[in-house]
C-alpha positions as CSV (number, residue, x, y, z in Angstrom):
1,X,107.6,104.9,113.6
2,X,109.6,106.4,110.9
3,X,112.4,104.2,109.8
4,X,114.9,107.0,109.0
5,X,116.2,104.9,105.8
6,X,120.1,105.5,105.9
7,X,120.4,107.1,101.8
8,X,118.3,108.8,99.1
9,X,116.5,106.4,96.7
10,X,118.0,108.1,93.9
11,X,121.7,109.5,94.0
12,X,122.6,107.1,97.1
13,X,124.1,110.1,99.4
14,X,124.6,109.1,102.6
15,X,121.6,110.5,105.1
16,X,122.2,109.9,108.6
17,X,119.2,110.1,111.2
18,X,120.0,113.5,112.0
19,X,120.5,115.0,108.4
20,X,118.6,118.4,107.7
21,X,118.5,117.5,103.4
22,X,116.7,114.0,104.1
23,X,113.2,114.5,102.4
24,X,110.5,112.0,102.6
25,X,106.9,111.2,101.1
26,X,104.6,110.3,103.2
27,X,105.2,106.8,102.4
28,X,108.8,107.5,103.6
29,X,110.4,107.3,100.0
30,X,113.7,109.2,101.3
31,X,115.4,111.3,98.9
32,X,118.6,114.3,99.4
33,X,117.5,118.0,99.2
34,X,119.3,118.1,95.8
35,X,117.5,115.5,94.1
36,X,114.1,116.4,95.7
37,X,114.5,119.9,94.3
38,X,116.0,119.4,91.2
39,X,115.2,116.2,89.9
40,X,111.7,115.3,91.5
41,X,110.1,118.9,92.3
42,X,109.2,117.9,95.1
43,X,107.1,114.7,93.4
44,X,107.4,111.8,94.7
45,X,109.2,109.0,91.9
46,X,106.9,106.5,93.7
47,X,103.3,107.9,94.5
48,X,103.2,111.3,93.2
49,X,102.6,113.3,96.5
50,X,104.9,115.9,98.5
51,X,108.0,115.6,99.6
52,X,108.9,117.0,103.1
53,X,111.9,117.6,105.4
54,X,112.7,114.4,107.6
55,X,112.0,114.8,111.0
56,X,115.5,114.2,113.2
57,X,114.8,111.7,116.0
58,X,116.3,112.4,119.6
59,X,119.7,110.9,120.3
60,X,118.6,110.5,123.8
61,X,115.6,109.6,126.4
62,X,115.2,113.1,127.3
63,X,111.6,112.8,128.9
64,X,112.5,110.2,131.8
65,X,115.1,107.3,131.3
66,X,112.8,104.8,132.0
67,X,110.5,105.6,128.7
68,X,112.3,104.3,125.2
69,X,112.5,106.8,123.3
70,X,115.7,108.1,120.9
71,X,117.9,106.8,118.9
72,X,119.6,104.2,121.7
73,X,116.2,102.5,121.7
74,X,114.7,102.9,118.2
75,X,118.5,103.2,115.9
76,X,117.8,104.5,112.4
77,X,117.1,101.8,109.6
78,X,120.5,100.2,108.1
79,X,118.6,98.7,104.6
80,X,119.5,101.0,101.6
81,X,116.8,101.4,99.3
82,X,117.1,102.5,95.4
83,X,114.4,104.0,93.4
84,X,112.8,101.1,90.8
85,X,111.9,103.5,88.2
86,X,114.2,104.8,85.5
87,X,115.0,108.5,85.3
88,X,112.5,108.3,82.2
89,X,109.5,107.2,84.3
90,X,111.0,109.9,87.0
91,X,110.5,112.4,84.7
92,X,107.4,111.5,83.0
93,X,106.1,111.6,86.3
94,X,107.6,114.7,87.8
95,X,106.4,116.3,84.4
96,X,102.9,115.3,84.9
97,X,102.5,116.1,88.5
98,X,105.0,119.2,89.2
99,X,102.2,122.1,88.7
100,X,99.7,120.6,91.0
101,X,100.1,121.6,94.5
102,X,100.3,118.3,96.8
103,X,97.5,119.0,98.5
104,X,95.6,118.6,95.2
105,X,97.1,115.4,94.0
């Protein structure tokens, strides 16, 4: 289950669970829109693969009450997590790996 980390690894923006410019990798590195696009293109500062838009987890149960599902049951993660690489490794890396589609990395 995705842990919907609560800011982008980078800039620190606030992303709340249900925030359409969260972008992940698919090792959940969250980052903002802005800094996906702009800084990263669309590299990850970690592994090196795609980033993606978020999926937005239910508020509610809407399937049956008795099955725990949404946000009531499974909240969004509360840990803030910042990037460990300088903006020089950043960019060495999003130099390196920006021309090759994800799928080919």
């Amino acid at each position: 289950m995705l842990e919907l980390r609560p800011n982008c690894e980078l800039c620190d923006v606030d992303l709340a669970p249900d925030a359409t410019n969260a972008r992940i990798c698919s090792y959940e590195c969250t980052y903002c829109a802005d800094c996906a696009d702009t800084v990263l293109e669309n590299v990850c500062a970690t592994c090196g693969g795609g980033l993606t838009r978020r999926p937005i987890r239910p508020r509610g149960a809407y399937r049956h009450p008795d099955i725990s599902l949404g946000l009531g049951f499974h909240p969004a993660g509360a840990t803030r997590k910042h990037s460990r690489w300088s903006r020089d490794e950043i960019a060495a890396m999003t130099a390196r790996l920006k021309g090759v589609p994800p799928e080919e990395r």
